[in-house]
N, C-alpha and C positions, 0 to 999 in steps of 0.2 A: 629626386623630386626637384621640380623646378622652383625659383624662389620666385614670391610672391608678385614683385613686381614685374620681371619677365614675362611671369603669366597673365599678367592685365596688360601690359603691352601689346602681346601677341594676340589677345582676346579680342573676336569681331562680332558684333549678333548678328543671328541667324536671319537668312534670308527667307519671307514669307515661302512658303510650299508654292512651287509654280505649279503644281500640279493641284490645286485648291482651287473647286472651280468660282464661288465667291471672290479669290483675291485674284482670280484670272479678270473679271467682271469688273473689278473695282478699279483692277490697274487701265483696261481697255474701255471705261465708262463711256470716256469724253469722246474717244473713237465711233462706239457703238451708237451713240444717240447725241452725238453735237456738243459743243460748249453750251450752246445756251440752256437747253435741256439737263444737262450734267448740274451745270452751275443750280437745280435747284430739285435733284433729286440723286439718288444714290439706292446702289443694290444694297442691299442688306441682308440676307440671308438666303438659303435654299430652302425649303420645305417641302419634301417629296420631291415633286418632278415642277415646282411654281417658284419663281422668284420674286420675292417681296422687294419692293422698291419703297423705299423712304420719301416720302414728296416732301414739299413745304407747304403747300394748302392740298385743299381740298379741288381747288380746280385743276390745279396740275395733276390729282391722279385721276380727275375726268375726263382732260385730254388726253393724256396716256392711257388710259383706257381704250379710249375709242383708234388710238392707232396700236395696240397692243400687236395685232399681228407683223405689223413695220416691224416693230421694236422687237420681235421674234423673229423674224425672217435677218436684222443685224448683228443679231446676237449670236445664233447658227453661223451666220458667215466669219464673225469675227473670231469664236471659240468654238472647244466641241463641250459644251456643257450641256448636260441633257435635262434642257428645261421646255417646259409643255405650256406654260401659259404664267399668267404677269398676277400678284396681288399686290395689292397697294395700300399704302401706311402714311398717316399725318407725322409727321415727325420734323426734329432737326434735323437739318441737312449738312449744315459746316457753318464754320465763323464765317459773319461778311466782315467788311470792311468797318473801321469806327466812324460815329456822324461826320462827315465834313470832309473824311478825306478821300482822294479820288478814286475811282475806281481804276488798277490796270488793265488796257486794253489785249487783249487776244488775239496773236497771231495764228493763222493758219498759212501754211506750203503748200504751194501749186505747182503745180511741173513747170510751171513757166517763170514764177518768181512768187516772193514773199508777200501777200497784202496783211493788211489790218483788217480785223475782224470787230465793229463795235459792238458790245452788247446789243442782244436786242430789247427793244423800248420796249415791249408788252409778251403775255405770255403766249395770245396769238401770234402774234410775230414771230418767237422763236417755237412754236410747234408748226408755221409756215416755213421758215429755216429748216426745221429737222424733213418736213416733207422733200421739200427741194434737192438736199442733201442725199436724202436717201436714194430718188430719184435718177439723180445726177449719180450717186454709185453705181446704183443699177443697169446706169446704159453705159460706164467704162467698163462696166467688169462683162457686160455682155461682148462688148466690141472687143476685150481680152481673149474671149475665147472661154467664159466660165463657164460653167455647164450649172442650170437649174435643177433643184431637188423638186423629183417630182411629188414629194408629198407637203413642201412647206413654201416651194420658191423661193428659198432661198439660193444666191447662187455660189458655187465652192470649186476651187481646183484643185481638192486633192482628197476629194472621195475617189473613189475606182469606179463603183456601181450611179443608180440613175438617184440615189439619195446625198444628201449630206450627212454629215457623222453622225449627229444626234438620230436623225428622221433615221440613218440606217440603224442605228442601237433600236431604237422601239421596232422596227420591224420584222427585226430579228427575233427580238422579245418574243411579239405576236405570233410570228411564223414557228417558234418552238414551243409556245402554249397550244396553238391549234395543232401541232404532231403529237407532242403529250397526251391532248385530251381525245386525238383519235386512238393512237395506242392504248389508254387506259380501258376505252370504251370496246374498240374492238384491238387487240395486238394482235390476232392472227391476220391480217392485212398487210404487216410487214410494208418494205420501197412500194413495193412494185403495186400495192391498193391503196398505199397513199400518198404518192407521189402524185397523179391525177386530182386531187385533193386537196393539195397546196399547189397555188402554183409557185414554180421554178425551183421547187426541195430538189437537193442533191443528195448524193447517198453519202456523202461523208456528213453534210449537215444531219440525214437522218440518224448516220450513226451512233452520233456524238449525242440529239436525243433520247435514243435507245438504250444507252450506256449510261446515261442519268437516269435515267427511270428506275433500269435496274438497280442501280446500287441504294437508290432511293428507297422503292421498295425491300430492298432486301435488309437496309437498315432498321425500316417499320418490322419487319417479319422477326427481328433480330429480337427486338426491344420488347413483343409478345413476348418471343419464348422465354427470354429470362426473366417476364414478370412471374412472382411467385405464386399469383392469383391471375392470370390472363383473362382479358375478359376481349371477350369477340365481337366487336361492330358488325354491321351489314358494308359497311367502307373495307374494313380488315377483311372479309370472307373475298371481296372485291379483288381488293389487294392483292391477296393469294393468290387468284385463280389469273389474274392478268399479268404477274408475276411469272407464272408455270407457262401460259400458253408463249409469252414474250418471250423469254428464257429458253423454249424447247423448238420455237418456231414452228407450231406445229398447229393444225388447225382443232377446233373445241372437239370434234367427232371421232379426232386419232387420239387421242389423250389415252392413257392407260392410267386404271389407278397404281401400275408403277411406275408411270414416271413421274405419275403428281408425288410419290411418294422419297423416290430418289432424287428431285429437284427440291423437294423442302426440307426434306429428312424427317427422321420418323418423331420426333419431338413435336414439330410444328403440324405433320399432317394427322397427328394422335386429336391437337387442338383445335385443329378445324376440323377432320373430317369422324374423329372418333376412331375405333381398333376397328376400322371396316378391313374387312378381305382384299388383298391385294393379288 
């Protein structure tokens, strides 16, 4: 064991989780939305898929309001936090300065050289600052070569696809809820009937839905049979039956009642189907 003091010597506290998308936001503020803007409002939490922003009045979260998708379209660019839209909170922001003493001016880096940056005098002022700002990104990162997400405009160089990270996360979402709820609805459709159906599904994308389904289902199917009292939904009888046809690949007219019987076993098809003749 090491003695005591060694151990507080060599002791250092832990650095914020960089992978925290809040403290990824909070470090990139001033970047994403300007000093001026920064200097009077701050992220503060995630909420689902919305980020709350801290203002200092009530007008600063009505101009940010009104530029909400700016301030989404920098946010995408700067991180990949998957946030969908802005709420907004009267709150503290940070210590200012005490009465009387000056304020430190703000430097920002140019490619060309270093200027001063003075506060701006009003909060139009710096919500015309943050527009400028944005602006002025938007046509270097174009003349970079950035490629625009086609669902948020934001622009990014290091998605692969026509989105950026976020805009591709929810589309992906979307694209494997609409495969789900067509397999649920009809599974004997398999790639090949719903492929035409989404567009651009690939067959690994489909299969990796298919394979979740299953197991999904076959978990529900599970949790029936060892209930000691089962009791059967018109969802569960659903369940089953899209379960069997997914599972055998087979279309509803070939079905045997042995394979609906060999695919469930005889416990589960006793519970839905009853001691019918197989």
């Amino acid at each position: 064991m090491k003695p005591l003091g060694r151990a507080l010597k060599a002791w250092q506290p832990l650095a914020r989780n960089p992978g925290d998308p809040i403290s990824v936001l909070q470090a990139e503020w001033a970047q994403i939305v300007g000093d001026d803007v920064a200097a009077n409002t701050r992220p503060a939490e995630i909420v689902r898929d919305a980020l709350v922003v801290v203002t200092r009045s009530s007008a600063w979260s009505q101009q940010l309001a009104f530029l909400s998708e700016r301030v989404l379209r920098a946010i995408h660019e700067r991180t990949n936090a998957p946030i969908g839209s802005l709420r907004f909170r009267v709150g503290r922001v940070r210590e200012t300065a005490a009465p009387g003493m000056p304020r430190k001016r703000r430097t920002s880096r140019s490619r060309s050289a270093e200027r001063v940056v003075e506060p701006a005098p009003s909060l139009e002022a710096a919500m015309e600052r943050f527009r400028a700002d944005v602006a002025a990104a938007q046509r270097a990162k174009a003349a970079a070569g950035w490629k625009e997400c086609m669902r948020c405009g934001a622009r990014t160089h290091t998605a692969p696809g026509p989105f950026c990270v976020p805009c591709g996360n929810a589309h992906a979402q979307e694209r494997d809820a609409q495969v789900a709820r067509l397999l649920f609805e009809a599974p004997w459709l398999g790639y090949a009937g719903i492929a035409p159906l989404v567009q651009g599904l690939t067959p690994q994308q489909y299969g990796a839905v298919r394979l979740m389904l299953l197991r999904r289902w076959r978990d529900t199917l599970e949790r029936i049979r060892r209930s000691a009292r089962p009791r059967v939904s018109t969802r569960d009888r659903s369940i089953a039956s899209s379960y069997v046809l997914l599972k055998s690949e087979l279309e509803p007219d070939r079905i045997a009642p042995a394979v609906v019987r060999d695919l469930l076993g005889d416990e589960l098809h006793d519970i839905f189907y009853g001691n019918q003749n197989s």
